[in-house]
C-alpha positions as CSV (number, residue, x, y, z in Angstrom):
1,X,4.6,15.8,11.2
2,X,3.6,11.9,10.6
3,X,6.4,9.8,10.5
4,X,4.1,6.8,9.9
5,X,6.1,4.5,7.6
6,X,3.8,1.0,7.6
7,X,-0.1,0.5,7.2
8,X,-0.4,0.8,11.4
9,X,2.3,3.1,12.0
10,X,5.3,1.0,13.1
11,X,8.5,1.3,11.2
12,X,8.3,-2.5,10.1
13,X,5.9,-4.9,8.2
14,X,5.3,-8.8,7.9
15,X,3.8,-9.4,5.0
16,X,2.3,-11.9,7.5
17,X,0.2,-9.5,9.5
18,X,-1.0,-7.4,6.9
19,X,-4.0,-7.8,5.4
20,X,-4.9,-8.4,1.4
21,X,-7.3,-6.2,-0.7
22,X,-9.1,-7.3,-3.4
23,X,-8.9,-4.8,-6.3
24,X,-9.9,-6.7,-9.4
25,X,-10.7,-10.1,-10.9
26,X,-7.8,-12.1,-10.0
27,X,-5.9,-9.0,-8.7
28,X,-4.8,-8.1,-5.3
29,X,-3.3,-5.8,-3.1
30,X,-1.1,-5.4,-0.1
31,X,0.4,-2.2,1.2
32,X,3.4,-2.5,2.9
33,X,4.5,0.5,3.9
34,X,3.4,4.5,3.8
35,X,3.9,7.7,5.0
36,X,2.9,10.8,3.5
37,X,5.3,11.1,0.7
38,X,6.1,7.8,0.0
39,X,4.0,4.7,-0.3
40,X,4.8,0.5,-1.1
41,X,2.3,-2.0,-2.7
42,X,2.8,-5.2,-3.7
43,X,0.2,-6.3,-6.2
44,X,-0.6,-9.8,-7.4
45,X,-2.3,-11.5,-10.6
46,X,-3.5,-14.5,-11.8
47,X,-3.0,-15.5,-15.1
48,X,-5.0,-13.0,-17.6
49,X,-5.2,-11.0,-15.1
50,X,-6.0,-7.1,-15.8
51,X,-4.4,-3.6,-14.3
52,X,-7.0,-2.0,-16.3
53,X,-5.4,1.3,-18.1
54,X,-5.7,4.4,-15.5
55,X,-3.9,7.5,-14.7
56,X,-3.6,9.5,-11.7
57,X,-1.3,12.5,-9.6
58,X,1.5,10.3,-8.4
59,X,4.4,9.2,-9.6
60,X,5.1,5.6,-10.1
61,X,7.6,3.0,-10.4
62,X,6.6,-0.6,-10.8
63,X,9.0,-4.0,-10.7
64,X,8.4,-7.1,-11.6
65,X,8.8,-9.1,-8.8
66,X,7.2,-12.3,-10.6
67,X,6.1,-13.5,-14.0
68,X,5.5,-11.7,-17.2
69,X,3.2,-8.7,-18.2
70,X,2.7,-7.0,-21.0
71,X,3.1,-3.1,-19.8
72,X,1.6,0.0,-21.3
73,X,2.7,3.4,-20.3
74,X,1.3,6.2,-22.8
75,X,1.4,5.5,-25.9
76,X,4.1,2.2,-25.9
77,X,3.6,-1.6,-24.6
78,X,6.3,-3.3,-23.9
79,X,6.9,-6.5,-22.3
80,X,8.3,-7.0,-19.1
81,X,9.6,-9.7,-16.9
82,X,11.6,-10.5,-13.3
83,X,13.8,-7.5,-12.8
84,X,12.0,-5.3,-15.2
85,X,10.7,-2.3,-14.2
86,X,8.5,1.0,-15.5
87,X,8.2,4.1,-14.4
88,X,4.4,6.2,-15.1
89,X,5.0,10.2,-14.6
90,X,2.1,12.0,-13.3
91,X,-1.0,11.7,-15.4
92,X,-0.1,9.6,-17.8
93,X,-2.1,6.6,-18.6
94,X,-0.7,3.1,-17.8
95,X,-1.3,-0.6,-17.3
96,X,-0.4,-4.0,-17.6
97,X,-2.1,-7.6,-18.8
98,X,-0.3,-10.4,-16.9
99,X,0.8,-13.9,-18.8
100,X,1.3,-16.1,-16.2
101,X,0.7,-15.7,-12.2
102,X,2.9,-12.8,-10.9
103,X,4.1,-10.4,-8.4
104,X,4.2,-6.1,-8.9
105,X,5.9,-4.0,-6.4
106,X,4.8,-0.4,-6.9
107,X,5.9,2.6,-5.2
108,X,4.2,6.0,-5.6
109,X,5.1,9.7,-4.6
110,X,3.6,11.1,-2.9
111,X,1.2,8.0,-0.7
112,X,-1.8,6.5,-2.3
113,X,-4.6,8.0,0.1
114,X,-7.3,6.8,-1.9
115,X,-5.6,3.2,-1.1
116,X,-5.9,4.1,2.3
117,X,-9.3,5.6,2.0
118,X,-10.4,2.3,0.7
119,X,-9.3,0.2,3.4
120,X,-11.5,2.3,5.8
């Protein structure tokens, strides 16, 4: 069993020392920390910046680390700011639209490996 719990293996990440991904215009990735089960990505936008509307397996919770969005999770948009959060169930379409520069910290359940995939 893997008890990896950070992109190389090692039980503790510097935002420092791990590397960005570019996933959009004017959005970016970072994971911080994984294992099988459990995954941690901060995700950053400029302003106008899109998290186009997707779905997929995993469970997700998303807070607002930074800034404003406008979040949509099924059928409702709400909007969000520092120290909001949302939660996507399995499946269910979702994304955001930020206003202003900021900061999402997602977790999923179980791991992103098509995240990982990508970095390969």
């Amino acid at each position: 069993m893997s008890s990896s719990t950070s992109t190389d293996g090692a039980p503790f990440v510097t935002t420092a020392d791990t590397p960005w991904e570019t996933v959009g215009d004017g959005v970016r990735r970072q994971i911080l920390g994984h294992g099988p089960d459990l995954m941690m990505v901060r995700v950053d936008f400029r302003d106008g910046a899109v998290g186009a509307i997707h779905h997929h397996p995993h469970r997700q919770v998303t807070y607002v680390a930074a800034g404003r969005f406008d979040v949509t999770v099924g059928d409702e948009t709400k909007s969000l700011g520092v120290g909001d959060c949302f939660f996507a169930r399995a499946d269910v379409p979702h994304g955001v639209v930020a206003h202003g520069a900021g900061t999402l910290i997602d977790v999923f359940t179980p791991a992103r490996e098509d995240f990982l995939a990508a970095r390969s």
